[in-house]
C-alpha positions in Angstrom: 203.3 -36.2 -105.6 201.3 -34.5 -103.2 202.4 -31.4 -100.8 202.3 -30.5 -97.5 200.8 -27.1 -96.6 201.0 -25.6 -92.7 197.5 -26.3 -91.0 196.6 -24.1 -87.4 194.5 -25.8 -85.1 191.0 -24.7 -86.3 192.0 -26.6 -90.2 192.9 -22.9 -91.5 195.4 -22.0 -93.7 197.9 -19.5 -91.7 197.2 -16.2 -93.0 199.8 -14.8 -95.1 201.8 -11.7 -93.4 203.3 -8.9 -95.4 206.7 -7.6 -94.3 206.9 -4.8 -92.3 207.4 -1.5 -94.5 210.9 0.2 -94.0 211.2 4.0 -92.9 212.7 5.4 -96.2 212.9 9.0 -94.6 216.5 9.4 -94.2 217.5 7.8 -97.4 215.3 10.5 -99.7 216.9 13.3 -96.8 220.4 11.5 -98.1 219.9 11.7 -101.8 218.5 14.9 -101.6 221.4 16.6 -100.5 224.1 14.6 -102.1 221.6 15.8 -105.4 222.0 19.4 -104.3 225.3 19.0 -103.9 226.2 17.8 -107.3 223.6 20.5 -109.0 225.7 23.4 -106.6 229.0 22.1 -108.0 227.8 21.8 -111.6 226.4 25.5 -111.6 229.6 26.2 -109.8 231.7 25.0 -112.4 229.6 26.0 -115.1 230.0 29.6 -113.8 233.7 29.5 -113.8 233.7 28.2 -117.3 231.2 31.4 -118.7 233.7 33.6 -116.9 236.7 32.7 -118.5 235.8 32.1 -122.2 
């Protein structure tokens, strides 16, 4: 069984196009800070605990 492949005009194989690359700034901004955050608490917490024992 034989397949079917896309030709252009000039006989060509269409040439294959990579997708466009998403702007990831704002996501590493995002998990940055919800990263400080969590290491603020922890310290936080951690600190609490050295003071009362």
């Amino acid at each position: 069984m034989e397949t079917q492949h896309s030709v252009n005009r000039e006989g060509k194989m269409p040439e294959q196009t990579q997708p466009q690359q998403e702007n990831l700034k704002g996501t590493l901004a995002s998990v940055l800070i919800v990263g400080a955050v969590i290491l603020l608490s922890w310290f936080g917490i951690f600190g609490l605990f050295l003071d009362r024992a």
